[in-house]
MDAnalysis code that builds the backbone (N, CA, C; Angstrom):
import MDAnalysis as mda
import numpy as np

u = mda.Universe.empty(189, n_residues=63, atom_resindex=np.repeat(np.arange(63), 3), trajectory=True)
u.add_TopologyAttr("name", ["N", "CA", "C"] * 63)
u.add_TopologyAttr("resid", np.arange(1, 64))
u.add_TopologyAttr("resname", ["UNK", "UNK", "UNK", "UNK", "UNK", "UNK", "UNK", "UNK", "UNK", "UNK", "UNK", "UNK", "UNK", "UNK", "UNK", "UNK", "UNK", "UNK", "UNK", "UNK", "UNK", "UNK", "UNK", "UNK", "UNK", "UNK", "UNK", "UNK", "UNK", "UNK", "UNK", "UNK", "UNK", "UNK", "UNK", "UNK", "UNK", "UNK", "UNK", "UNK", "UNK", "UNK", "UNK", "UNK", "UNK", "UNK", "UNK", "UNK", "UNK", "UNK", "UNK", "UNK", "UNK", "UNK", "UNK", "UNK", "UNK", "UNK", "UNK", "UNK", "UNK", "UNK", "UNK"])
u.atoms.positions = np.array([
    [3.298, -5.382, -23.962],
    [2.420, -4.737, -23.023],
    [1.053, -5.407, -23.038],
    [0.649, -5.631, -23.927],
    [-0.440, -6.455, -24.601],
    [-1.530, -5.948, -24.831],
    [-2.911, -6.162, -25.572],
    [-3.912, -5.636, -25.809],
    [-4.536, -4.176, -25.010],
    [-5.000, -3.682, -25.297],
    [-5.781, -2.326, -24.833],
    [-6.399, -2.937, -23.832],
    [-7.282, -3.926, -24.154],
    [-8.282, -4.389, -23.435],
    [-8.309, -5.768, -22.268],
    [-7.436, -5.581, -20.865],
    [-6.783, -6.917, -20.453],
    [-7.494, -7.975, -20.700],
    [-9.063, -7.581, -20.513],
    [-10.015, -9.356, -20.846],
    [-9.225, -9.546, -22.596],
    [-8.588, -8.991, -23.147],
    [-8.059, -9.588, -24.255],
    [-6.368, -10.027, -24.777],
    [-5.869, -8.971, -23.787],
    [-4.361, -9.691, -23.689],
    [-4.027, -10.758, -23.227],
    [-2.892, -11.254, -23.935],
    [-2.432, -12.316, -23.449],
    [-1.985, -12.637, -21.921],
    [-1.987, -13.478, -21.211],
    [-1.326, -14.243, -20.028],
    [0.234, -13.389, -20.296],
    [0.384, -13.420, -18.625],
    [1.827, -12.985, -18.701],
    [2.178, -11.497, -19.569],
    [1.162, -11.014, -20.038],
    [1.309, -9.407, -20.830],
    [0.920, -8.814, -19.692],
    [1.515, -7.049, -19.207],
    [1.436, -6.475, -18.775],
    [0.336, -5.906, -17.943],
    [-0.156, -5.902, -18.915],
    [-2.277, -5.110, -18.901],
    [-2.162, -6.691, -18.755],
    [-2.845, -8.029, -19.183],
    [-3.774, -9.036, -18.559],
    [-3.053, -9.052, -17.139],
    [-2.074, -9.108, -16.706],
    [-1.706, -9.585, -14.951],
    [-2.171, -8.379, -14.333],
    [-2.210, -7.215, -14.729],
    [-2.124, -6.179, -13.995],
    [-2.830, -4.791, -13.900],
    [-3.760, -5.341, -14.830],
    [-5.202, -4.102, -15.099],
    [-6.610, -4.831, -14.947],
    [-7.224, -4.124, -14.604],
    [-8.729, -4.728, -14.430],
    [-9.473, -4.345, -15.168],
    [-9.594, -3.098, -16.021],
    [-10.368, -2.008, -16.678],
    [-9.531, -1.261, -17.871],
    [-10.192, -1.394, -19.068],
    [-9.153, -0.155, -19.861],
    [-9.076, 1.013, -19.214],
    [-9.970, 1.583, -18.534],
    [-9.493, 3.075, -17.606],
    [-8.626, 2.743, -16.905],
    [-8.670, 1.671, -15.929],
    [-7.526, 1.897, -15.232],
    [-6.265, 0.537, -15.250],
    [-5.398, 1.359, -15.983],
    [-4.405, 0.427, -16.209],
    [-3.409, 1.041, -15.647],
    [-2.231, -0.318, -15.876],
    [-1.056, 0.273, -14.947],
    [-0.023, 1.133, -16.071],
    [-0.231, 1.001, -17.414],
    [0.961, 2.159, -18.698],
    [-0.676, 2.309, -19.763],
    [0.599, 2.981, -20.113],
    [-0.195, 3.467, -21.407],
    [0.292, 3.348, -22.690],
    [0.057, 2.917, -23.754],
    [0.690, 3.315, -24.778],
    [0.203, 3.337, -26.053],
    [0.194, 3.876, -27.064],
    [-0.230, 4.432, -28.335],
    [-0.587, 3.136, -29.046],
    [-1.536, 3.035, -29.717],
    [-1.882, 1.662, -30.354],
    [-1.385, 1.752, -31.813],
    [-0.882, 3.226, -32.064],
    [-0.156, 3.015, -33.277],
    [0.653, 3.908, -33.398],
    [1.455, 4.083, -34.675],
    [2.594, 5.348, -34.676],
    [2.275, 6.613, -34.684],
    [1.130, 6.422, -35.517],
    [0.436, 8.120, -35.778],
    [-0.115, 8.381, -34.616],
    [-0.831, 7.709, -33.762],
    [-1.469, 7.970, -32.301],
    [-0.308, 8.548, -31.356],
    [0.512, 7.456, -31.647],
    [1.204, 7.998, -31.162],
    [2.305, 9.877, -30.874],
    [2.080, 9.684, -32.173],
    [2.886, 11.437, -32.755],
    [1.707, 12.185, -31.884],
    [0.318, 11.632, -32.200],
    [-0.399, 12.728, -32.009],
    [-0.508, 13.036, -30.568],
    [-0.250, 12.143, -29.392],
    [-0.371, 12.198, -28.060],
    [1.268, 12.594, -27.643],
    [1.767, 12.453, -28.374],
    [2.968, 13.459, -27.927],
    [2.743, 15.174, -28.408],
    [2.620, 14.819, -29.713],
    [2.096, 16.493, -29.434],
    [1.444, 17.074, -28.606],
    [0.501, 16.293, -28.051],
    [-0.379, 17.239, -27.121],
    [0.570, 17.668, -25.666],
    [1.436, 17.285, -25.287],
    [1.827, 17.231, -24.175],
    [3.896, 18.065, -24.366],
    [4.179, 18.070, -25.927],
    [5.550, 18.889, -25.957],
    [5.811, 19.383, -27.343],
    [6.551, 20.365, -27.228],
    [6.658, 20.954, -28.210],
    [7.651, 20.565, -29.153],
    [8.204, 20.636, -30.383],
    [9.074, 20.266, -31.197],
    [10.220, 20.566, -30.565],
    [10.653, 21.700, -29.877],
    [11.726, 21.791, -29.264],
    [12.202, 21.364, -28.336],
    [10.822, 20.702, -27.119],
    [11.203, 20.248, -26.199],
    [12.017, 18.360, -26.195],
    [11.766, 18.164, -27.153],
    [12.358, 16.800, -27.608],
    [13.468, 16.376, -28.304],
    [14.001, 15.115, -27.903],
    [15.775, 15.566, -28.444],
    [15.527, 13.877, -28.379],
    [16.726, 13.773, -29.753],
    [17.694, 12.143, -30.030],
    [18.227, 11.815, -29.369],
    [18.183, 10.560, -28.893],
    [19.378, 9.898, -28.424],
    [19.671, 8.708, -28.769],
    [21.004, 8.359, -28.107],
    [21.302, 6.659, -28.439],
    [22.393, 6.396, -27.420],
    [21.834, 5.100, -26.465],
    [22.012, 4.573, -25.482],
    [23.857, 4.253, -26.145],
    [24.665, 4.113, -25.151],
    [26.015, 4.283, -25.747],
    [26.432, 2.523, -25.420],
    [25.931, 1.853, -25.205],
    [26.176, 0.248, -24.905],
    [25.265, -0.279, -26.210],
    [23.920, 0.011, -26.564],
    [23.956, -0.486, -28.013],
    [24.284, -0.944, -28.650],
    [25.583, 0.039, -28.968],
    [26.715, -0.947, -29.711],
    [27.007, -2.249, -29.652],
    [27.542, -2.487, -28.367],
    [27.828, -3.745, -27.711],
    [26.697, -4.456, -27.929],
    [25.436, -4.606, -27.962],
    [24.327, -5.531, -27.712],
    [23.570, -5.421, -28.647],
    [23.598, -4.533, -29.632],
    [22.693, -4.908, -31.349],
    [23.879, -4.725, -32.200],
    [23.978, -5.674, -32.978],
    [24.443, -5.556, -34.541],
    [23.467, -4.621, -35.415],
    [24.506, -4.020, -36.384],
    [23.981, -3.113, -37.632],
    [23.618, -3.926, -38.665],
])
């Protein structure tokens, strides 16, 4: 996706081709794991979230 900041991502990353501004970008995403937990919490509850696993996987990653 590349840097937060497009004047700092790389060429060809998401945000540098396609954002002008850290406000306004075209995704979003957590700059780390814990940020991450924490911006999901804000938005669902423990129950509202569920496991999965794509059923072709198999076929296309080794264990």
């Amino acid at each position: 996706m590349g840097a937060t900041r497009p004047t700092e991502a790389a060429p060809g990353s998401v945000r540098h081709d396609f954002a002008l501004e850290v406000g306004r970008n075209l995704t979003h995403a957590s700059d780390t794991v814990e940020n991450g937990e924490k911006e999901v919490a804000l938005w669902f509850k423990a129950g509202e979230l569920v496991s999965w696993e794509r059923s072709n996987d198999k076929w296309i990653f080794e264990k």
